[in-house]
N, C-alpha and C positions, 0 to 999 in steps of 0.2 A: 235401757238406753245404751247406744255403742257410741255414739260421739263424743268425744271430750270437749269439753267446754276452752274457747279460745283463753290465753294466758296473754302475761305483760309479753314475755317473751317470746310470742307469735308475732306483736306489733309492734314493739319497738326496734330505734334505731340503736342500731350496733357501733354505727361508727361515729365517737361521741368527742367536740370538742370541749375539753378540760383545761383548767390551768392551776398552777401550782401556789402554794399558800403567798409567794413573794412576787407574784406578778404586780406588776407595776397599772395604776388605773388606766393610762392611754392606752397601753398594751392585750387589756381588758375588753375595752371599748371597742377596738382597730379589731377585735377577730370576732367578737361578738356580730358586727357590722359587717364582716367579710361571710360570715355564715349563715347569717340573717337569723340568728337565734334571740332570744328575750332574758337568756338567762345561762350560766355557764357553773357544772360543777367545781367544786377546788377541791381538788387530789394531794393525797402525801404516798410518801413509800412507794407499796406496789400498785399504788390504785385506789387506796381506800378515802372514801367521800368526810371528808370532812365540815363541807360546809355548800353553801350557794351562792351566787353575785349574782345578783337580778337587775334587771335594768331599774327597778325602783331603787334599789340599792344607790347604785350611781346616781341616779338622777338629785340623793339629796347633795350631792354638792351644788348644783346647780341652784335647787331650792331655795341655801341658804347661802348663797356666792353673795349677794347683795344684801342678806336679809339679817339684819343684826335682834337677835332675841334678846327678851327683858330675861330679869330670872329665874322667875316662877317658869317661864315656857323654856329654859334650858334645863332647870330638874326632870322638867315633863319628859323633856324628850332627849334624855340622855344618850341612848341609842341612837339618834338619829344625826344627833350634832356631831359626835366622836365620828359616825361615819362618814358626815360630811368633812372634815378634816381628815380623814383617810387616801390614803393612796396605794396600798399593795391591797392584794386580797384577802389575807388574811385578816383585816382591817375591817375590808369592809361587808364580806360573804356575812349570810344570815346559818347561823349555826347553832344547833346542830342539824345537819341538813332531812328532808323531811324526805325519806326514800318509801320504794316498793321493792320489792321481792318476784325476780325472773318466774315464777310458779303462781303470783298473785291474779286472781282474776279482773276483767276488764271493769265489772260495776265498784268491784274492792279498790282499783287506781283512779276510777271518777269519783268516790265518795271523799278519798285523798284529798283528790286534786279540789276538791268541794269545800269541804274542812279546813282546810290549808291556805284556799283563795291561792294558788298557784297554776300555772300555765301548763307547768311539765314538772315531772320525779324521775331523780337519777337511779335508775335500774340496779340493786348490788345483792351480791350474793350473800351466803351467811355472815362472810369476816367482814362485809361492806366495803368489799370491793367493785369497782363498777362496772358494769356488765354492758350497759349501754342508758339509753333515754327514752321516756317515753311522754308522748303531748298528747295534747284533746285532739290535736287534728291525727294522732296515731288511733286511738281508741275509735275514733270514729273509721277506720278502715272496713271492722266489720261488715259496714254497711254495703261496700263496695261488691258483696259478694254478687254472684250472679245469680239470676232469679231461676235458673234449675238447679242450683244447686241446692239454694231451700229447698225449691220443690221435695227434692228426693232425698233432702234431710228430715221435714218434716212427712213424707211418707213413710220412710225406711224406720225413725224412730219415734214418731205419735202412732199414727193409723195403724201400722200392722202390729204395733203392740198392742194398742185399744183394743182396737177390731179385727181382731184373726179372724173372724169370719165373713164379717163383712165388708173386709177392706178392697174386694175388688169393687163395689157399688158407691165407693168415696172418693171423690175428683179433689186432687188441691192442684190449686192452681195461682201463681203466685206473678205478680204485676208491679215492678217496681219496686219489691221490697216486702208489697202488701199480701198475706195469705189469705187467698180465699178456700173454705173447706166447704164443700158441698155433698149431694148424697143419701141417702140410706144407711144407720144401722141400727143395730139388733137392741142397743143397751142405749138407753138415752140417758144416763146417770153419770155416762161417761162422758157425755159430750160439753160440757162444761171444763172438763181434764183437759180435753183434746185442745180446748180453744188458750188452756191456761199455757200448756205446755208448749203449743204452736208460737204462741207468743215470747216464750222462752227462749227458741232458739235464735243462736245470734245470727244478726243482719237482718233479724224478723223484723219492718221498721209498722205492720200492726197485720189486726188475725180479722176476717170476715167469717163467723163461723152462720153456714146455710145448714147443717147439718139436722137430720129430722129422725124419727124413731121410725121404724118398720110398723108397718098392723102388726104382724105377724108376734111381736115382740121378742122376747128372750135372753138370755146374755150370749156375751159374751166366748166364755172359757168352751 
């Protein structure tokens, strides 16, 4: 196989609003709301992710603006009442923050973001400096490809691997995402592979495999 596998750093945004451990809540709020994001890293030094502010973050002030806890429910929820009393961001960011790595794969950052129950992970390099952002609605760009380009991804690196011999007798043909493989060939042992690996590639969003075995039979090689 010659294709690499798409990375964070194929899909993510590079250009990332951050704010610094002493930002002030309204300050917070006011740019989260100007960039229409859900969630904002908190940077120190050169860069390095320290923590997150989430819009759940903020919201517990609001939760508990009005709402006076017994005591048992302020042990419980110690974290959430300090944050409610908070005001800068080092206060209130959820820490330590839950990143990926520019080199990490795309199902590796949804399994994350799965794990995690978060929206987006701050993109950082080794020293966890941050690189950029990446969301569900990034991972999902994949998808966006266009459907010749499967095609001739899934030609170039299923079929004429499979089937060097047969792969002039195999049509793929692909519709919105969806691969259909049709055809003739030689090894039917493989066609199972083809339909695995067709499936495989990204922005494949599913595989129709028609593929059939020759009389003739044979392999492959």
């Amino acid at each position: 196989m010659t294709t690499q596998p798409f990375t964070v750093a194929d899909v993510m945004t590079k250009k990332v609003l951050a704010v610094l451990p002493g930002a002030e809540f309204k300050e917070i709020v006011t740019s989260m709301e100007r960039w229409k994001v859900t969630a904002v890293p908190v940077v120190e030094g050169e860069g390095r992710v320290v923590g997150v502010v989430s819009e759940a973050d903020l919201l517990l002030k609001e939760e508990f603006h009005d709402h006076r806890l017994g005591l048992i429910e302020q042990m419980r929820r110690l974290d959430a009442t300090a944050k409610a009393g908070s005001r800068r961001a080092k206060d209130l960011m959820t820490s330590p923050a839950v990143t990926v790595a520019p080199e990490a794969s795309l199902p590796q950052a949804a399994r994350l973001m799965a794990a995690h129950r978060v929206k987006r992970l701050p993109v950082v390099d080794a020293s966890g400096v941050i690189q950029g952002i990446v969301s569900r609605a990034d991972l999902l760009k994949v998808f966006l490809r266009p459907d010749d380009d499967l095609a001739a991804e899934v030609r170039h690196d299923v079929i004429e691997h499979l089937f060097p011999l047969s792969r002039r007798r195999v049509d793929v043909h692909v519709d919105g995402g969806v691969v259909t493989l049709s055809g003739e060939v030689r090894d039917s042992t493989r066609i199972p592979l083809a339909e695995r690996l067709a499936r495989a590639v990204e922005g494949v969003v599913d595989v129709r495999c028609e593929l059939i075995a020759q009389d003739a039979g044979g392999d492959e090689k």
